[in-house]
C-alpha positions in Angstrom: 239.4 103.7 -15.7 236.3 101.8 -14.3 232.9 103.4 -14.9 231.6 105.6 -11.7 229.3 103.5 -9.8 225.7 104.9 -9.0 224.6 102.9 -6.1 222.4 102.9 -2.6 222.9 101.5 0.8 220.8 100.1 3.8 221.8 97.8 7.1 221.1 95.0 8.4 219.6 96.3 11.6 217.7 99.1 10.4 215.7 97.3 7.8 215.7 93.4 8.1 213.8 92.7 11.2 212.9 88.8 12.0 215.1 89.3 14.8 214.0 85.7 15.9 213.8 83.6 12.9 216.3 82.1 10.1 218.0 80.8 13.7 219.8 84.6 14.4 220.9 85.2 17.7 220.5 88.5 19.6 222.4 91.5 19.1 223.6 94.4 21.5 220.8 96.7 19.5 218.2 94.4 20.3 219.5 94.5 24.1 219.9 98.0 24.1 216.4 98.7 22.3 214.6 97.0 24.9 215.7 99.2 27.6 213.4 101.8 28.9 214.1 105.5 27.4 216.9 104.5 25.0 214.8 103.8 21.6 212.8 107.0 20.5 209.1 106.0 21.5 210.2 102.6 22.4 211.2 101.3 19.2 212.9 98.4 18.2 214.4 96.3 15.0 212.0 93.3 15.3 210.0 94.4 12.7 211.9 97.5 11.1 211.2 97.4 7.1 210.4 93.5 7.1 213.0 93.9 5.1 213.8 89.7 5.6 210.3 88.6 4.0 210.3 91.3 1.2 213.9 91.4 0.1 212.9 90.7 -3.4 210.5 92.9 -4.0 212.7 95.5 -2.8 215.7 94.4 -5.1 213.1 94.7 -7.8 212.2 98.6 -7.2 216.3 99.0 -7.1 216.5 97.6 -10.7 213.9 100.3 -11.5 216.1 102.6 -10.4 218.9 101.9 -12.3 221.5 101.3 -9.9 225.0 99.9 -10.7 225.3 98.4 -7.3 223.5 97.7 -3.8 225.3 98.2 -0.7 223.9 96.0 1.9 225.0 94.5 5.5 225.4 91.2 6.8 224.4 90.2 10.5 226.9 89.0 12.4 224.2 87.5 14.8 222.5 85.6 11.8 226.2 83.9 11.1 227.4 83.0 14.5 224.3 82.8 16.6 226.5 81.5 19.7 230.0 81.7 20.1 231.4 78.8 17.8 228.1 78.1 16.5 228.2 78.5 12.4 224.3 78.8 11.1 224.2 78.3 7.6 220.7 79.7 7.4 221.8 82.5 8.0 224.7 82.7 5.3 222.0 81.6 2.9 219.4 84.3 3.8 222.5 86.4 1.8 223.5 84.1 -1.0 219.8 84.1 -2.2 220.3 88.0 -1.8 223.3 88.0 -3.6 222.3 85.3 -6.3 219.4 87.7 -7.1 221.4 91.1 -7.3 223.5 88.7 -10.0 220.5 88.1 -12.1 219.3 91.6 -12.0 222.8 92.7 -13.2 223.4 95.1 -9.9 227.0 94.7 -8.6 226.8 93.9 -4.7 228.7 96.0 -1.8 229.3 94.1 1.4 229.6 95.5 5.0 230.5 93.3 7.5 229.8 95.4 10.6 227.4 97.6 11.2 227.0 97.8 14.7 224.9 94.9 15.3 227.5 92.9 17.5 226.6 89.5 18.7 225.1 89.7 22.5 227.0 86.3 23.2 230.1 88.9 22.3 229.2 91.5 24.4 228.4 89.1 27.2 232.3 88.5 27.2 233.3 92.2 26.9 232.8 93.1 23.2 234.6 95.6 22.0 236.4 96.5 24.9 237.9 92.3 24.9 240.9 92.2 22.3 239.7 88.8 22.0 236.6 90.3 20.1 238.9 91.2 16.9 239.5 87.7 16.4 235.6 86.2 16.7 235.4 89.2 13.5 238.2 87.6 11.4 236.9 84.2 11.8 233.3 85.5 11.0 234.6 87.5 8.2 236.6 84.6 6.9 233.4 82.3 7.2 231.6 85.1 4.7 234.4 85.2 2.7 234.8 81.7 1.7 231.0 81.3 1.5 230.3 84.6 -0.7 233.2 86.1 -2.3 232.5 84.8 -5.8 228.9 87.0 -5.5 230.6 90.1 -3.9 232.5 92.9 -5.9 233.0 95.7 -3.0 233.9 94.0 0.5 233.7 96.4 3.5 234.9 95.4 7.0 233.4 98.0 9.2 231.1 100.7 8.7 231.8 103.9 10.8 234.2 102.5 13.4 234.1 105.7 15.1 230.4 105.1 16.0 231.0 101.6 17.1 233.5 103.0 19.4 232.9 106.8 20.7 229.4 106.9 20.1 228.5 103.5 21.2 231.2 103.6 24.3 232.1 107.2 25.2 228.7 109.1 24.2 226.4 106.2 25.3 224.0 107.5 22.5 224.5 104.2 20.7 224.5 100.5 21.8 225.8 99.4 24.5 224.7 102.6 25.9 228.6 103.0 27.8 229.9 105.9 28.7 234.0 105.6 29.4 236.1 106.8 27.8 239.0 103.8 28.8 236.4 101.8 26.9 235.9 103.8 24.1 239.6 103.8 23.4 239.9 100.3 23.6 236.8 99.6 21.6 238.3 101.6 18.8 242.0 100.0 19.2 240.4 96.6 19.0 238.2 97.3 15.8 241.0 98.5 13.8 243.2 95.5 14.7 239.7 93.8 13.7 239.8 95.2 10.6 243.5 94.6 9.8 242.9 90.9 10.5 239.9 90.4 8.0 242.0 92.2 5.4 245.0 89.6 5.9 242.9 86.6 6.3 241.0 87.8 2.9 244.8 88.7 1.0 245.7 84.9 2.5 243.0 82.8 1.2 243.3 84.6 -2.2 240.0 86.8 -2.3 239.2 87.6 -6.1 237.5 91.2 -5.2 238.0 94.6 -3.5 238.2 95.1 0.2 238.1 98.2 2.4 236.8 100.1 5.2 234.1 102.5 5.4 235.0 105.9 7.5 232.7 108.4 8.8 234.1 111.6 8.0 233.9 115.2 8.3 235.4 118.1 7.6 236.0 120.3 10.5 236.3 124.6 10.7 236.1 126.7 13.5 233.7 129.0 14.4 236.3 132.1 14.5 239.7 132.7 13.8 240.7 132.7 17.4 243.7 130.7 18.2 241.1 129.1 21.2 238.5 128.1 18.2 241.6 127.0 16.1 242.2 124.2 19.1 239.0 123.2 19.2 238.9 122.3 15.6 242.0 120.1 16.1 240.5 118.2 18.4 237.4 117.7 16.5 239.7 116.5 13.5 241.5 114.1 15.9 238.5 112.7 17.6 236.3 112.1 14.4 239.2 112.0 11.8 242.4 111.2 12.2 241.7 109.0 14.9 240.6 106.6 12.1 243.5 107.7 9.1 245.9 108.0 10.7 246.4 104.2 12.4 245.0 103.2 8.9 247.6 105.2 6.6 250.3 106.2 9.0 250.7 103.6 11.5 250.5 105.8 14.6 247.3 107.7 16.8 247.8 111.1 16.6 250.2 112.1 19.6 248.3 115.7 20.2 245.4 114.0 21.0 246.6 111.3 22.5 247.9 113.6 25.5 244.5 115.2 25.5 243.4 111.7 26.5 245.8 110.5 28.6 244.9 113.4 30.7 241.4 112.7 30.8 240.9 109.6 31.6 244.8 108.4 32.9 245.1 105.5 30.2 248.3 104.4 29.7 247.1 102.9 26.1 248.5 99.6 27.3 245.9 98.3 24.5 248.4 99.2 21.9 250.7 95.7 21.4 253.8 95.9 19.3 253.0 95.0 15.9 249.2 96.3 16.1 250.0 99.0 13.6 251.1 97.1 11.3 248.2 95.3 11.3 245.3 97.9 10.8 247.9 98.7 7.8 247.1 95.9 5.8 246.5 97.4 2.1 243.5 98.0 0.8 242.0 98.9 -2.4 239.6 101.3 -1.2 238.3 104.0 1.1 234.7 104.0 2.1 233.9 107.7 3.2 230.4 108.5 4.5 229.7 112.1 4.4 226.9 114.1 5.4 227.6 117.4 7.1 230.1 119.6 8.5 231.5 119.9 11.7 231.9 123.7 13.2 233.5 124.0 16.5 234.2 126.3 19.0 236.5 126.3 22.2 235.3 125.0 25.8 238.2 124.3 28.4 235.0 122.8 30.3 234.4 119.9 27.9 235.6 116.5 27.5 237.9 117.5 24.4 237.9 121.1 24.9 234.9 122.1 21.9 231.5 121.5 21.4 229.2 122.6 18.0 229.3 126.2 17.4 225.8 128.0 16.1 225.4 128.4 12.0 223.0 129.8 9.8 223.1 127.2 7.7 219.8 125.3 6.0 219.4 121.9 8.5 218.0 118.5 8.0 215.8 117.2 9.7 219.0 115.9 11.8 220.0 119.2 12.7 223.0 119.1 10.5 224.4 121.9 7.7 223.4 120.9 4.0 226.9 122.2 2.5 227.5 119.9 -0.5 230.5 122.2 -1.4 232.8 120.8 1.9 232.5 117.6 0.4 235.7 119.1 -1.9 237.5 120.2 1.4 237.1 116.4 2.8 238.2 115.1 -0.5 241.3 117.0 0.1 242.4 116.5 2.8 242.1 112.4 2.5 244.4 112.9 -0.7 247.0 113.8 2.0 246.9 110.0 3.8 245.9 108.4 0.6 245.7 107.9 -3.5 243.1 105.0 -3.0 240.2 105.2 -4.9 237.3 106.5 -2.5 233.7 105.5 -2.6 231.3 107.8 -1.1 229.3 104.8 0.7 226.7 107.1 2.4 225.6 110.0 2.2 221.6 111.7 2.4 219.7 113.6 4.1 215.7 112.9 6.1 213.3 115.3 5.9 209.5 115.6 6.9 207.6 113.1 4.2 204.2 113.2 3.8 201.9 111.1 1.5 200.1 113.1 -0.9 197.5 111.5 -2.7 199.3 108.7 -2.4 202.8 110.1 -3.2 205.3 112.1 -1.6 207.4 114.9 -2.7 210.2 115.5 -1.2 212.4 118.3 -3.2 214.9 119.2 -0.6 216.0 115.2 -0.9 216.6 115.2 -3.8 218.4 118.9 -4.4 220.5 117.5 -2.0 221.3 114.2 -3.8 221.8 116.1 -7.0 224.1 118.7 -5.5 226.0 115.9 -3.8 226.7 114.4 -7.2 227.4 117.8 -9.2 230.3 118.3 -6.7 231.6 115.3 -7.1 231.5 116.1 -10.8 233.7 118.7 -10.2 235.9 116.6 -7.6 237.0 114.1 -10.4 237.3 116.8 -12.8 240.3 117.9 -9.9 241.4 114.5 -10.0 240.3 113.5 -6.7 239.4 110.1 -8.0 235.6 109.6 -6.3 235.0 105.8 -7.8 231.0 106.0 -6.5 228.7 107.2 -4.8 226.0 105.2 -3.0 222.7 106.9 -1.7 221.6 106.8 2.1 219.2 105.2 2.5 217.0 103.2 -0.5 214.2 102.7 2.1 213.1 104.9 5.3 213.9 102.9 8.1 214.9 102.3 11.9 217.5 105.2 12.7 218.9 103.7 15.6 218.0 105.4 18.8 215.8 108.1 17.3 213.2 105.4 16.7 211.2 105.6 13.1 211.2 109.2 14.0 213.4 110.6 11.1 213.7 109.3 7.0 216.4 109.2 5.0 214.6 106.8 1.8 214.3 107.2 -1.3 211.3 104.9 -0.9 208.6 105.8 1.6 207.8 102.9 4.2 204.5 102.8 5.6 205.4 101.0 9.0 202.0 99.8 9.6 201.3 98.4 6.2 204.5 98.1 5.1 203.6 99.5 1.6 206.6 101.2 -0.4 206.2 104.8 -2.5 209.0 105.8 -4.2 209.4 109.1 -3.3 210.1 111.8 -6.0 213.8 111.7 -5.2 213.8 108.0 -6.4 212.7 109.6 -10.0 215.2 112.4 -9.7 218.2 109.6 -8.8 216.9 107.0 -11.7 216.6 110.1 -14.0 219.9 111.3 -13.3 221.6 107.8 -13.7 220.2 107.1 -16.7 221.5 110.7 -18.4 224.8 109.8 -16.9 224.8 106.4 -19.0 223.9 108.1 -22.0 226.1 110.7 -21.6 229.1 108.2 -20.7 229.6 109.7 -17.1 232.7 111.6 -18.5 232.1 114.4 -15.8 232.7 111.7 -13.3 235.3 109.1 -14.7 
């Protein structure tokens, strides 16, 4: 068995800024930021972590940590500017990323998407255009052929659910739509998306890994009524099995799909024969980003019948339930769609930093880092097959709407100065990784 892989994770949008050099093009977020009231005290990604100017430094306080591997995102704007328009600029910007991960021995995790869709793409419809899952495969067949020999971990979409409901149906995240028709499309349409890189990468004879990256939840309801009990389905279908199920079964989940046929009168004409089989394309991975819970009760006045039920639960500073231990319940319950190998590709938690004589502490971080891991400990000890986890996020940074307002990083960012502390957590995640090598990591192989 391969040794468990200790890693961390940022994205493109949320770090990189130089939004308008290297010859990108615009994205939907830097659209969408630039629209009164939807940015948390009118932020933006122009700037973000400056990221594109002090990339090596950065990858130089990872190798301090002691990471196995880095899990980064490429910019589909930085690739294909303009519709058509191939800037190899851009695809250098990562090879000189990539080149230096090599030297400094850290494996490299690629995602292709996250979020950050070309405007030019979303001037012609964007997700809601079938067309769109095409313009991905030829972009990720571009990154292919140009990186694969530097990449170990490809990952073709991060969090397609946010991409679609969040992004289309809850118009919390770019392009600020709310419809659901659209949001149902948008999802349909990354999925085929994703089954198309993963048979243009199996046709052109890619050396590495490939997968998909899947925010999921486990979902309980708040009583044992059977009202609460129907409410957690539909939380389960609209978050999770929306996504496993096309992926590992070859079908939408029929319940919900006559939920949503009643909402919104779709007729799901989106779905073309042969779509499924498509977005079945095998993988060699799950990507699973986990953070929270989800605990519902029943509304027959909501969209999908539920909305969050109170708990007394500790919260980040997201509002959301620290419960390491449901990470076990998730686990589970993807070992009844698949025996892939899963990597936990996000997962963190932001609290309020402060700088204290000029470092920060930051305890509940990193209790919940180290909890995270000790259940997943315990997970491959059930023979749940967990291949790595990867921290969210190395650096504080842009959290899409809510602004610079909340941190997830192990590394403090000063957004004025643009100085770096490693936080204490950073210590307590190098510490930890480096007991795990001398111990072998035989609680997690």
């Amino acid at each position: 068995m391969e040794p468990f892989v200790f890693g961390t994770a940022t994205a493109a949008y949320q770090i990189e800024g130089g939004v308008q050099e290297g010859g990108r093009g615009l994205s939907i977020w830097d659209t969408f930021s630039r629209q009164p009231g939807k940015m948390k005290d009118g932020a933006t990604g122009e700037v973000a972590c400056d990221y594109y100017h002090r990339w090596k430094d950065d990858l130089a306080l990872m190798k301090q940590l002691g990471i196995d591997s880095y899990r980064f995102s490429i910019a589909w704007p930085r690739i294909f500017p303009q519709q058509g328009v191939y800037n190899p600029e851009g695809m250098q910007f990562y090879k000189e990323i990539l080149l230096e991960l090599r030297r400094l021995g850290i494996s490299a995790a690629v995602t292709l998407y996250h979020w950050d869709l070309p405007q030019w793409a979303q001037n012609l419809g964007g997700w809601d255009n079938r067309d769109c899952a095409q313009w991905f495969a030829d972009y990720a067949q571009k990154c292919f052929a140009e990186l694969d020999g530097l990449v170990t971990l490809w990952i073709t979409h991060n969090e397609p659910f946010c991409a679609s409901f969040v992004s289309n149906l809850e118009g919390r995240h770019a392009p600020g739509n709310r419809d659901l028709e659209k949001a149902l499309r948008a999802a349909h349409h990354l999925l085929l998306s994703h089954g198309l890189a993963v048979q243009a990468y199996r046709k052109m004879g890619g050396r590495h890994q490939i997968g998909i990256t899947l925010n999921l939840a486990p979902v309980y309801p708040a009583t044992a009524s059977f009202a609460d009990g129907l409410a957690c389905a539909a939380q389960d279908a609209y978050q999770n099995r929306w996504f496993l199920e096309p992926l590992f079964h070859g079908q939408y989940p029929q319940d919900f799909c006559m939920l949503l046929s009643a909402r919104c009168a779709t007729d799901f004409d989106f779905v073309q024969p042969g779509d499924f089989a498509v977005m079945q394309a095998p993988l060699d991975f799950l990507g699973v980003n986990f953070y929270t819970r989800n605990v519902v009760e029943f509304d027959p006045t909501a969209l999908l019948l539920q909305h969050p039920a109170y708990t007394d639960l500790p919260k980040t500073e997201m509002g959301w339930d620290v419960c390491p231990e449901t990470l076990t319940d998730l686990l589970r319950s993807i070992r009844t769609y698949t025996k892939l190998p899963v990597y936990i590709t996000e997962n963190g938690s932001a609290w309020q930093d402060t700088v204290t004589d000029g470092a920060v502490h930051d305890p509940q971080r990193a209790d919940y880092l180290l909890r995270h891991l000790q259940v997943l400990a315990q997970a491959n000890r059930e023979g749940l097959n967990v291949a790595g986890y990867y921290y969210w996020s190395f650096l504080d940074n842009l959290e899409w709407a809510r602004g610079y307002s909340k941190r997830f990083g192990l590394v403090y960012v000063d957004y004025r100065t643009q100085r770096r502390i490693p936080k204490d957590s950073f210590f307590a995640y190098r510490d930890f990784i480096a007991a795990q090598r001398g111990e072998g990591c035989a609680a997690y192989d």
